[in-house]
The first five atom37 places (N, CA, C, CB, O) and aatype in JSON, in Angstrom:
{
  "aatype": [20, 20, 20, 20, 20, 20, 20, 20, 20, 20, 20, 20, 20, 20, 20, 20, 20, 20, 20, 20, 20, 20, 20, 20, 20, 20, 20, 20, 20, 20, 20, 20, 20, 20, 20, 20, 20, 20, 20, 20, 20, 20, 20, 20, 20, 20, 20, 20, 20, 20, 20, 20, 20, 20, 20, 20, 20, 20, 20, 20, 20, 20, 20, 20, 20, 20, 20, 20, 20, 20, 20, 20, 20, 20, 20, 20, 20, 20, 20, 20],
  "atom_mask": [
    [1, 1, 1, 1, 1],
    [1, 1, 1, 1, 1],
    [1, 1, 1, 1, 1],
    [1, 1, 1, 1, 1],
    [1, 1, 1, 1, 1],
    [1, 1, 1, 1, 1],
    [1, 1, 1, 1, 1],
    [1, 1, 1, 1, 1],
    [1, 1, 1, 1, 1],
    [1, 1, 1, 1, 1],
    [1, 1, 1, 1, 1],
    [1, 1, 1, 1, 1],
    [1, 1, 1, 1, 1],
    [1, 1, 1, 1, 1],
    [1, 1, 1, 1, 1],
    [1, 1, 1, 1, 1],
    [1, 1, 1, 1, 1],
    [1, 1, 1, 1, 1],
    [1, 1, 1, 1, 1],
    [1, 1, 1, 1, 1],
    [1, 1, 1, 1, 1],
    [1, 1, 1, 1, 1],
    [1, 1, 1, 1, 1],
    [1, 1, 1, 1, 1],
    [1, 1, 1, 1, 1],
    [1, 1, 1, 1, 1],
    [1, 1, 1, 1, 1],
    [1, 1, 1, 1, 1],
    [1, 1, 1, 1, 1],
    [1, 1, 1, 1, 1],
    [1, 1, 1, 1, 1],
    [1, 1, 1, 1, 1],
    [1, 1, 1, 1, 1],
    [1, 1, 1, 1, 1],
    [1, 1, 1, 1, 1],
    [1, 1, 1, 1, 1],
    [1, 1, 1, 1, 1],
    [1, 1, 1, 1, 1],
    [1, 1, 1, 1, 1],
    [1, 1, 1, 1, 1],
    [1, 1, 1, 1, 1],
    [1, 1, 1, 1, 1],
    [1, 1, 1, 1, 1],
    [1, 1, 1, 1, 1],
    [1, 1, 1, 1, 1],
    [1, 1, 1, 1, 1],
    [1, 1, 1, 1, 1],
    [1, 1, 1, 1, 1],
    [1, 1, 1, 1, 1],
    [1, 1, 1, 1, 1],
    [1, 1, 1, 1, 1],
    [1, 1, 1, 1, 1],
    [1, 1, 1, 1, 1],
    [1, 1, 1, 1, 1],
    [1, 1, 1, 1, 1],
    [1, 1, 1, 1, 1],
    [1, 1, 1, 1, 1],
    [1, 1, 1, 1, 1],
    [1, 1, 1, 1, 1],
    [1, 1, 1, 1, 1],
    [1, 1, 1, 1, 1],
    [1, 1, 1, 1, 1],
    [1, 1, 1, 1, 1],
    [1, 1, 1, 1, 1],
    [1, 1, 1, 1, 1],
    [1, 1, 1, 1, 1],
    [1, 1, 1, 1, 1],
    [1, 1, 1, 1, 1],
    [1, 1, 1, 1, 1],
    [1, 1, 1, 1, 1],
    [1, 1, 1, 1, 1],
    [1, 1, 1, 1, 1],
    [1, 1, 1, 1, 1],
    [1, 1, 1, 1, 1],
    [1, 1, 1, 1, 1],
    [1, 1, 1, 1, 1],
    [1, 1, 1, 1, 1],
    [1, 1, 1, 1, 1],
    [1, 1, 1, 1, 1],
    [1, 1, 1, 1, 1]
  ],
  "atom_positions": [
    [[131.02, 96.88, 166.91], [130.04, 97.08, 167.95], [128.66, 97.23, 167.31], [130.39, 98.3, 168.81], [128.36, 97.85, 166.29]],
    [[127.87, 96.51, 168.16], [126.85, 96.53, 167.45], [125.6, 97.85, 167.78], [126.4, 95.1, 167.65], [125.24, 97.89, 168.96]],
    [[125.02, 98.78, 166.95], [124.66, 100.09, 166.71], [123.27, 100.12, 168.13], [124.12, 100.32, 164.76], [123.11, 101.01, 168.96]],
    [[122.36, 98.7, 167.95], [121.37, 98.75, 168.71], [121.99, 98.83, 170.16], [120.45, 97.63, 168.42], [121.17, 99.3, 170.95]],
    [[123.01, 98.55, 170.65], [123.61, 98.9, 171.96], [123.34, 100.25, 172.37], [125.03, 98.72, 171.96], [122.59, 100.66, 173.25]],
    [[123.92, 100.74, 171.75], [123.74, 102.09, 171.87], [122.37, 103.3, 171.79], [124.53, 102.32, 171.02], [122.31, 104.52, 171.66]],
    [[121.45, 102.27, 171.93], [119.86, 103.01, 171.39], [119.74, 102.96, 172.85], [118.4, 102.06, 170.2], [120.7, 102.53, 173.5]],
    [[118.72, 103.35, 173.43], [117.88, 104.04, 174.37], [116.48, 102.77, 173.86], [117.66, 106.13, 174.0], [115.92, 102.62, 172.77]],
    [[116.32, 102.08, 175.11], [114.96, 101.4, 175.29], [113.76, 101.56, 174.12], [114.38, 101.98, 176.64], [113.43, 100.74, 173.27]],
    [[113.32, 102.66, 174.31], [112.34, 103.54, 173.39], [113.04, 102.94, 171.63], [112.64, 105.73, 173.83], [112.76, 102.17, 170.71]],
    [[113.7, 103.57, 171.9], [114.15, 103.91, 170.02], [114.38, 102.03, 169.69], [116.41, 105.28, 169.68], [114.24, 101.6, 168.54]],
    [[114.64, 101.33, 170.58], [114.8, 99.83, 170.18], [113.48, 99.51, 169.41], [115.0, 98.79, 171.55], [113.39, 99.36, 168.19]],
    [[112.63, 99.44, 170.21], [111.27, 99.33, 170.49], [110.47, 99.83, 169.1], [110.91, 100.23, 171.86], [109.79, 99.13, 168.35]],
    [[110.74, 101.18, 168.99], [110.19, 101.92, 167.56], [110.92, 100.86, 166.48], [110.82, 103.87, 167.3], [110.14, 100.3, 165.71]],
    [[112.23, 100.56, 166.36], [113.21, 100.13, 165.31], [112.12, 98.83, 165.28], [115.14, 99.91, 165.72], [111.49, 98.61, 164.25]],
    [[111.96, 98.02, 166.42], [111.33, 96.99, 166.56], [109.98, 96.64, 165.82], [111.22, 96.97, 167.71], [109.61, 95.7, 165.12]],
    [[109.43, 97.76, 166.27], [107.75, 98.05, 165.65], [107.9, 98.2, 164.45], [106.86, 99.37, 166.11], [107.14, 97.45, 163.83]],
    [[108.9, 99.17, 163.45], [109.33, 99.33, 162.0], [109.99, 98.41, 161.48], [110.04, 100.35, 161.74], [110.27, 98.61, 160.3]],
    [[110.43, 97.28, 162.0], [110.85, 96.22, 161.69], [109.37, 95.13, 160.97], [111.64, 95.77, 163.08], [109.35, 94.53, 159.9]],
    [[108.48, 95.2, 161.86], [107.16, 94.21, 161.79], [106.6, 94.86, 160.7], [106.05, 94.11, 163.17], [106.41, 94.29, 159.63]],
    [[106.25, 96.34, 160.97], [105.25, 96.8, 159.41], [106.32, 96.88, 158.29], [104.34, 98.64, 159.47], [105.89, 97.03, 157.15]],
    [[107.6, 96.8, 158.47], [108.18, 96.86, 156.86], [108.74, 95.38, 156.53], [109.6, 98.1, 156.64], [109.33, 95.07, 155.5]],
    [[108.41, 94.55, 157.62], [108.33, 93.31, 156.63], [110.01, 92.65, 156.61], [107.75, 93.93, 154.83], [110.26, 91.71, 155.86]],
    [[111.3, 93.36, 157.7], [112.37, 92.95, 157.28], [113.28, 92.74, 158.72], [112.87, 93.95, 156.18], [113.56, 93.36, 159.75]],
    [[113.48, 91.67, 158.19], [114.44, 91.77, 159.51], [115.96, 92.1, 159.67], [114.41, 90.57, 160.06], [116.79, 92.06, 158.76]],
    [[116.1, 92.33, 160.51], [117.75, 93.02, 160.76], [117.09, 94.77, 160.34], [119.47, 92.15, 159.16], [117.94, 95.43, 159.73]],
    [[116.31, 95.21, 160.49], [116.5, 96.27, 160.13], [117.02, 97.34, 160.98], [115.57, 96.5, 159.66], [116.6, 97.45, 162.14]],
    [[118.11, 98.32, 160.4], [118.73, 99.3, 161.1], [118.06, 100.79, 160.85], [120.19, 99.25, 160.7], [117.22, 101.2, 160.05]],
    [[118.86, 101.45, 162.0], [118.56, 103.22, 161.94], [118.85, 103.21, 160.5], [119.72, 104.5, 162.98], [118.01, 103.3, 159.61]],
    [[120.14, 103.09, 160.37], [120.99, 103.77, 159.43], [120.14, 102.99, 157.74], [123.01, 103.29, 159.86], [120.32, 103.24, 156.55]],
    [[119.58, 102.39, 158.21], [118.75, 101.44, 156.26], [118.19, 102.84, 155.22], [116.43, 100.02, 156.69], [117.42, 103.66, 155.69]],
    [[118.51, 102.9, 154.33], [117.55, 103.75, 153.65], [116.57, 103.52, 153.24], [117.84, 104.19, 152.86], [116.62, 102.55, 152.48]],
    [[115.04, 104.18, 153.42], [114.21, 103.9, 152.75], [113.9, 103.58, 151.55], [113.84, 104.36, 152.91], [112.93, 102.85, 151.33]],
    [[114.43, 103.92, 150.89], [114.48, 104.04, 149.43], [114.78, 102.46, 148.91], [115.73, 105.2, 148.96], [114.27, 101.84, 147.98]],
    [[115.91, 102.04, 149.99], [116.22, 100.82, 149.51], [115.37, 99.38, 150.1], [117.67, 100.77, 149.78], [115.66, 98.2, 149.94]],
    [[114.31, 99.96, 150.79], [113.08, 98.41, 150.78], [112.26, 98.21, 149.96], [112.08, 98.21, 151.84], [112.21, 98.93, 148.96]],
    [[111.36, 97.15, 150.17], [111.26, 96.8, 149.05], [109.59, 97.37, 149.18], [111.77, 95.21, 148.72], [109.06, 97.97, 148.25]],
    [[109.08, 97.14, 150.11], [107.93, 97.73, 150.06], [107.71, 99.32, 151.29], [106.93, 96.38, 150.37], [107.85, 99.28, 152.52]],
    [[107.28, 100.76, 150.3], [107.36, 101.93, 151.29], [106.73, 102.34, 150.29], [108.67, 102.69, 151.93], [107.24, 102.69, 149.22]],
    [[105.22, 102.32, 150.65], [104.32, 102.95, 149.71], [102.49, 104.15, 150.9], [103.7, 101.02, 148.48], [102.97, 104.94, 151.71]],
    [[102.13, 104.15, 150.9], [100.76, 104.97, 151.41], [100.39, 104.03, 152.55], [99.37, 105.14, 150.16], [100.29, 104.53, 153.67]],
    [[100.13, 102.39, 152.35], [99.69, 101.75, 153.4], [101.17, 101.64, 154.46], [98.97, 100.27, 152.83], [101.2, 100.99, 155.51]],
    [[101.79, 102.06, 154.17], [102.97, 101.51, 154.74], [102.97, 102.91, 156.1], [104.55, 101.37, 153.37], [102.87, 102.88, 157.32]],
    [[103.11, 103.74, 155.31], [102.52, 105.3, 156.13], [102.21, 105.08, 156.78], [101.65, 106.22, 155.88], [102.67, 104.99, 157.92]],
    [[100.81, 104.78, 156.17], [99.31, 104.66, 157.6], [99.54, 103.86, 158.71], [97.74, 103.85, 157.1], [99.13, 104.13, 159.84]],
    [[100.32, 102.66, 158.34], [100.42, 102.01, 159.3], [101.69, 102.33, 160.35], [100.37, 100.82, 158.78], [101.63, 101.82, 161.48]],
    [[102.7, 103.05, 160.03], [103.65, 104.04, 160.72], [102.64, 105.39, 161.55], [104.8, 104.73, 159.34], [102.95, 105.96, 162.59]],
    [[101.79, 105.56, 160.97], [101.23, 106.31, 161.65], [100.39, 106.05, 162.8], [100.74, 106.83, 160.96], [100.44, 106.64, 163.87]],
    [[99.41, 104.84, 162.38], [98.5, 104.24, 163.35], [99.64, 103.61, 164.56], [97.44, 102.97, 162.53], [99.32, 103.66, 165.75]],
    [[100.62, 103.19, 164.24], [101.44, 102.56, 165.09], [102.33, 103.38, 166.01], [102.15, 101.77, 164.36], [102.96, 102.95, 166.98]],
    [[102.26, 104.99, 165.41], [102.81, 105.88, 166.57], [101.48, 106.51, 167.57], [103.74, 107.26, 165.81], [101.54, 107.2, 168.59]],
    [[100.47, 106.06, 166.92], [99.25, 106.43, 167.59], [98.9, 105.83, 168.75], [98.27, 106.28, 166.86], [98.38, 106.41, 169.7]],
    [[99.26, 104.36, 168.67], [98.89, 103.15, 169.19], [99.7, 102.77, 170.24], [98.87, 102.2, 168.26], [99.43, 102.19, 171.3]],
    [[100.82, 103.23, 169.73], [101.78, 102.47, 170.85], [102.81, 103.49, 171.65], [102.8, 101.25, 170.04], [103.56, 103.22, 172.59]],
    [[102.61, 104.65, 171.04], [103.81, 105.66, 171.56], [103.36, 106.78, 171.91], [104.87, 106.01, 170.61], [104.04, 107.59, 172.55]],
    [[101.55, 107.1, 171.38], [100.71, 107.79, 172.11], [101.1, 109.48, 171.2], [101.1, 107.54, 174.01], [100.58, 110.57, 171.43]],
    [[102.18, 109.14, 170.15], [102.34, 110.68, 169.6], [101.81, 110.34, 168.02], [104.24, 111.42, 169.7], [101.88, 109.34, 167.3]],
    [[101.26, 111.7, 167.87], [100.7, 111.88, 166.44], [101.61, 112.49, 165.46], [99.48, 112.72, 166.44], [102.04, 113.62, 165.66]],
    [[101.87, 111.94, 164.62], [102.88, 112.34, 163.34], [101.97, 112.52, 162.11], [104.09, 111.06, 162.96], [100.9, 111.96, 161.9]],
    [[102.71, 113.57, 161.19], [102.35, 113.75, 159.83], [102.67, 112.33, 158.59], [103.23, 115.13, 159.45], [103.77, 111.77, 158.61]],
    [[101.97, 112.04, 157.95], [102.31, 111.55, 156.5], [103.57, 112.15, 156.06], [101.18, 111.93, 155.44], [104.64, 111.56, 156.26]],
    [[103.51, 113.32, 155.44], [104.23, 113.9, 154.91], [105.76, 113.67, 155.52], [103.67, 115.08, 154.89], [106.77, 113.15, 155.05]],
    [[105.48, 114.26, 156.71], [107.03, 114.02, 157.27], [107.4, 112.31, 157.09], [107.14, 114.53, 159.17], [108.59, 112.03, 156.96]],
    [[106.62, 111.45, 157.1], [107.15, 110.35, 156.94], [107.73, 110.13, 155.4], [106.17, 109.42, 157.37], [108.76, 109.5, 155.11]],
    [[107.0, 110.66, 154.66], [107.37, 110.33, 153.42], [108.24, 111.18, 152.73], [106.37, 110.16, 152.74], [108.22, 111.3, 151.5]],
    [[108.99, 111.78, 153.47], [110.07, 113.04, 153.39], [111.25, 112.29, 154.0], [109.63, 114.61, 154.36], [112.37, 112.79, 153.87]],
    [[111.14, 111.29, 154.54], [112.16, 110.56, 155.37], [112.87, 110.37, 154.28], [111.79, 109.27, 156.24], [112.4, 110.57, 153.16]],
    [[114.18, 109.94, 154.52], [115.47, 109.3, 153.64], [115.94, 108.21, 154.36], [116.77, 110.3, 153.39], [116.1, 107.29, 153.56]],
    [[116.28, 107.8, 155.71], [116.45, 106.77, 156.49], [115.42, 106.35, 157.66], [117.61, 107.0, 156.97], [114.58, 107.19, 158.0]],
    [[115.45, 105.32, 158.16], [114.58, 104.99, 158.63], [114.98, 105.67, 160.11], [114.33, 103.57, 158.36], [114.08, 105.76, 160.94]],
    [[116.07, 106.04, 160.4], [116.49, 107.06, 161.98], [115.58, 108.3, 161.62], [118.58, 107.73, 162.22], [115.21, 108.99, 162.56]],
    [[115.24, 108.58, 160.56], [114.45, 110.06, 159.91], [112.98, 109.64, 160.99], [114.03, 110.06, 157.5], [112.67, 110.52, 161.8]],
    [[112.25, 108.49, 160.97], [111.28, 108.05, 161.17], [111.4, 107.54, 162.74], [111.02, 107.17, 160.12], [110.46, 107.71, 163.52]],
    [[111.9, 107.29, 162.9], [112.58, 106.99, 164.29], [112.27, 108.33, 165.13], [114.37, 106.67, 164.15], [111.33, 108.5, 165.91]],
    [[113.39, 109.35, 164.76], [113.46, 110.67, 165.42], [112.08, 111.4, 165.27], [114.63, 111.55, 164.79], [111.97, 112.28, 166.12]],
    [[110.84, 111.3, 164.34], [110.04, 111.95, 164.49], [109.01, 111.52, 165.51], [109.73, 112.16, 163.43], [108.2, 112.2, 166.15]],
    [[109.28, 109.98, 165.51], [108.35, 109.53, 166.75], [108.66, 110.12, 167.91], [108.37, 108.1, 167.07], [107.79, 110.6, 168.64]],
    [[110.37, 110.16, 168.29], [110.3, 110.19, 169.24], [110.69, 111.48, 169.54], [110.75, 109.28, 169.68], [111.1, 111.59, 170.69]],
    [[110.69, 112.57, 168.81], [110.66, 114.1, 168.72], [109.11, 114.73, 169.63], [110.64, 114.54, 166.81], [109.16, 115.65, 170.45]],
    [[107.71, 113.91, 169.21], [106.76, 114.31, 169.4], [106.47, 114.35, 170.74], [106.08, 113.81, 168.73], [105.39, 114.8, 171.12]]
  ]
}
């Protein structure tokens, strides 16, 4: 079964948006950060500007870069 079934509209949408700024497709909740290829400061900013922009909530740097999976990043958007 496939995992995005089971998401909630919203959280597609975020996966969707983190899909475009990290450059990969197929990307899942469950991907670790650690394992792309690019997750550096601009990558942040633009996780950040993009929860600004499109989801209307403000997130920390830090907490992003404290993430371990990309559901880490997911849940803080949609925590706020």
């Amino acid at each position: 079964m496939n995992i995005r079934n089971n998401m909630s509209k919203n959280t597609k949408k975020i996966l969707n948006e983190l899909s475009k700024i990290l450059e990969k497709k197929n990307l899942k909740a469950s991907d670790d950060i650690s394992g792309l290829k690019h997750f550096d400061s601009i990558i942040i900013l633009q996780i950040i500007n993009m929860s600004n922009m499109i989801f209307k909530k403000s997130i920390d740097g830090l907490q992003i870069s404290k993430s371990k999976k990309i559901l880490d990043i997911i849940n803080l958007i949609e925590k706020k």
